[in-house]
Structures are given as C-alpha cells and as structure tokens.
N, C-alpha and C positions, 0 to 999 in steps of 0.2 A: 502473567503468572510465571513463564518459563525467565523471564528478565528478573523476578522478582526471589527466584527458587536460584540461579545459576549465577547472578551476578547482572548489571544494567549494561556494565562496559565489555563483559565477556560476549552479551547478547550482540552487540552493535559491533565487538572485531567480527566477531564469526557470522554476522547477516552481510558483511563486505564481504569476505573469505566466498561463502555461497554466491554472491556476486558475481565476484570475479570467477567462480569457476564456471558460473553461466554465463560468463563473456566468451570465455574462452570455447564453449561448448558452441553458442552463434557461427563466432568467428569462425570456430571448423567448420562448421556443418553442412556434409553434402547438398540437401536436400531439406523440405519445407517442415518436413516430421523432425529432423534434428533440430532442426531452429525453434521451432513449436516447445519442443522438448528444455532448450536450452533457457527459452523465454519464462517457461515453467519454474528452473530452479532462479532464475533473475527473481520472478515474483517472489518465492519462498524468504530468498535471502533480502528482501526490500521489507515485507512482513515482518521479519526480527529486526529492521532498524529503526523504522519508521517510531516504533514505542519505545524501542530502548531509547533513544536516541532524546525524547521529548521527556521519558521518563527521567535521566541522567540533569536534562536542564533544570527541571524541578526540585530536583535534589540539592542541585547547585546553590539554587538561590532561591532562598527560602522568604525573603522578605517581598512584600508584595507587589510593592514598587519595582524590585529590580528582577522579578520573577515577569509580570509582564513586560519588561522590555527586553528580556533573553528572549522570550517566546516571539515578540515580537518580531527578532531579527531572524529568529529560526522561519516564520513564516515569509517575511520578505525573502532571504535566500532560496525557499523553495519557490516560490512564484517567480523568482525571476528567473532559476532554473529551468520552471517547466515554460514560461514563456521565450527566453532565448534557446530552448533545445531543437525546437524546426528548424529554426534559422543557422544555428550552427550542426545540427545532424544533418541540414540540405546540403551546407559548403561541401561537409566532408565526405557524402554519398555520392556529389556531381566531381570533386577532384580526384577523391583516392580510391571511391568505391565504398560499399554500403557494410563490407566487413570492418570496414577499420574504424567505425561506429563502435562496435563491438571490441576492437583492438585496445583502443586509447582509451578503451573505460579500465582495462587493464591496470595499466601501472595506478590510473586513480584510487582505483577500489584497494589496491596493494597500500599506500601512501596512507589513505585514509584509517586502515584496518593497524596498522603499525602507528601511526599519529598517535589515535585512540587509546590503542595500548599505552604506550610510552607517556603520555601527557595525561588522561583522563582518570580520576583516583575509583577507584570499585564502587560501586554505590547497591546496597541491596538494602530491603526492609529487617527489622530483628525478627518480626514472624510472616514469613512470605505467607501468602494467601495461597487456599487449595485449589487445583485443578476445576473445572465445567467440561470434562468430555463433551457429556450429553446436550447442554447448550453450544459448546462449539459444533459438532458435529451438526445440530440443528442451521444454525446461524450459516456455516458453510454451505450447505444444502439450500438455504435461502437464495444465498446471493448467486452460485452458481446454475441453480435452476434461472432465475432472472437473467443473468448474463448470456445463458445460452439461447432464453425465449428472445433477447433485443438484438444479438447478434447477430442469431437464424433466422428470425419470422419474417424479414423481405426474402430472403430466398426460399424457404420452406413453406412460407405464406403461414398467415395468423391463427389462421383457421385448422391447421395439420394437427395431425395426431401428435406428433413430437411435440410442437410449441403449446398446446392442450395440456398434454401431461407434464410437461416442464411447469407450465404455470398453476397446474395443480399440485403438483410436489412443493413447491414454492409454496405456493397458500398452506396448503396443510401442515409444512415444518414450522410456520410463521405464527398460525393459528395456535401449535404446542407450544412452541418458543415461550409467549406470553407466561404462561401460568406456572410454565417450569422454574423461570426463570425469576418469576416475583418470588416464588418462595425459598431459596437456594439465599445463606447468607454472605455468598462469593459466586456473584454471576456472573458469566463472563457478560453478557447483556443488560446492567443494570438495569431495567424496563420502569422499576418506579421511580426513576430521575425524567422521565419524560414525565411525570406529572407537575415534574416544578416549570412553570413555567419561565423562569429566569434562566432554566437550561436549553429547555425544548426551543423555545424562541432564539437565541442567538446560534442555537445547534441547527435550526429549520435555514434561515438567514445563512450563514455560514454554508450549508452543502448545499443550496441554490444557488449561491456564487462561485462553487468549487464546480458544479456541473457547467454552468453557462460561460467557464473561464475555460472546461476542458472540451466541452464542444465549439468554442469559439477556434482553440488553438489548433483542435482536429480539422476543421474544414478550411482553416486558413491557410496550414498546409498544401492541401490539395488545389487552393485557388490559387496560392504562390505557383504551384508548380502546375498547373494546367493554366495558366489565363496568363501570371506575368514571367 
C-alpha cells in the first residue's frame, strides 16, 4: 500500500537510503545493542524493497511471457545472492574484519538508490488501495511472537513462561487475523486466496524451499568455519 499510495520507485530509493543508513549505523556501532539496533533499520529498509522492487517488475512487463521471465531473473539474482553471501561475507570478515561487511554495502545501497532513480520510470496504481493497520499490526504480532518463541526456546526452554506467552499471543493474533481479514476488501492478508489451491500449493512448495535453502545456508556457514 505505502508503494502503491507514494510511488513503486520512490519506495525502493528510500528502502536502500534506510539501508544504507543501517550500514552505516553497524559499521559504527560500539557495542551489541547498536548493531541489534542498526540491524533493525537494515530490516525496515529491506521490507520497502523487497515489494517495491517485484512490484515495479510487474508493471514493467505486462505480457505474460515476458513477465515470468523478469521474475524469473529477479529470483535467480536473489538465490544466488543469498547463496554466495557466506562465502563472500567470510573472505571479507577473515581479511578486513566483520565492519567492512557493513562498509562496502555502503557505496552499494548509495549506487543502487541513485541507479533506480535515474533509470527506473514511476510506476503507481490510478487508485492506490487503502491502508490494513489492524491486519498489519495483527500479522506483525504473528510473526514476531514466532520469531522470538524459535529463537529463545533452546535457551529459555519450551516450556518457560515467556516462550508460553509468546506462543499464545502468536495463536490468538493468528486466530483474529483470519476473520478480519476475509472480510476487509483490501487486506493486507488476502486469507481467501489460500483457498485457491493453484495458489496455496505453489505458495506451500515455494516457502519449504525458501526455508530448507535458508537453513541449509545457515549451518553451512558455521560448518565452513568450524570444521573446514
């Protein structure tokens, strides 16, 4: 919606701009809290490209031949990103040190945010679609309660009061979620497109591959760098 209300290309310079100020916010940061912090606005500004970004290709190319095969590339460039990132985040952690990870996303995110500008034409709808607080604010609360039970629960144990109520805030926003959101005719959760099974299925397919491609890349790191 904010891509849809503000412009696609306006969304995708300024989700690099937050970027790069969250590089630069790493790159300083004394201590675990400023990194934590820094990492924080990296995500924010990843969240405004990641849709502008796929939204602007669609717009691009409207025919549907040449629509899956932009998409197409946009997904190979990101897999191969996130596959060659250990490998070359390790070179540059082991030579220059683990700031300059954070350094050289720098001039990128800069390059990128200026490209976009300069090259990419405006792309917005003639009537942007309204706002879903209430479903976002829901949907956040999902994922975040989730993210904090899988991240905490070996250290806090499954069983603890925190990882309990996390998982019960999680159920109960997810439980609302549903009903709010079927009847809402701009949601940010479409929920009755999981009934078409031509979606749910390639959508089910698709983020069991996304998980087993990001826990593969996660542990493979730690094997590279503990075992070879």
């Amino acid at each position: 919606p904010m891509a849809d209300r503000f412009g696609r290309r306006t969304m995708l310079v300024i989700g690099n701009l937050v970027m790069v100020a969250g590089s630069v916010i790493c790159a300083l940061s004394p201590g675990i809290s400023e990194l934590i912090a820094g990492r924080i606005v990296q995500g924010a500004g990843a969240a405004m490209m990641a849709p502008a970004g796929l939204s602007l290709l669609t717009s691009a190319y409207t025919g549907t031949a040449e629509r899956a095969f932009a998409v197409m590339w946009w997904s190979v460039v990101g897999t191969v990103s996130l596959s060659s990132g250990p490998i070359i985040g390790g070179l540059i952690v082991h030579y220059l040190g683990w700031r300059y990870v954070f350094w050289l996303g720098i001039p990128l995110g800069l390059a990128a945010a200026i490209g976009a500008f300069a090259i990419l034409p405006e792309s917005r709808p003639a009537k942007p679609t309204s706002l879903d607080p209430v479903g976002q604010m829901l949907l956040t609360l999902v994922l975040a309660a989730a993210s904090f039970a899988l991240i905490e629960g070996v250290r806090l144990g499954w069983t603890s009061v925190p990882i309990l109520l996390a998982g019960a805030v999680g159920l109960g926003c997810a439980v609302l979620l549903v009903p709010i959101e079927a009847r809402k005719k701009h949601p940010a959760l479409p929920v009755r497109l999981f009934t078409n099974r031509g979606f749910s299925g390639p959508l089910l397919t698709a983020a069991v591959s996304s998980l087993a491609l990001a826990g593969l890349l996660f542990l493979n790191t730690f094997y590279l760098q503990g075992e070879r």
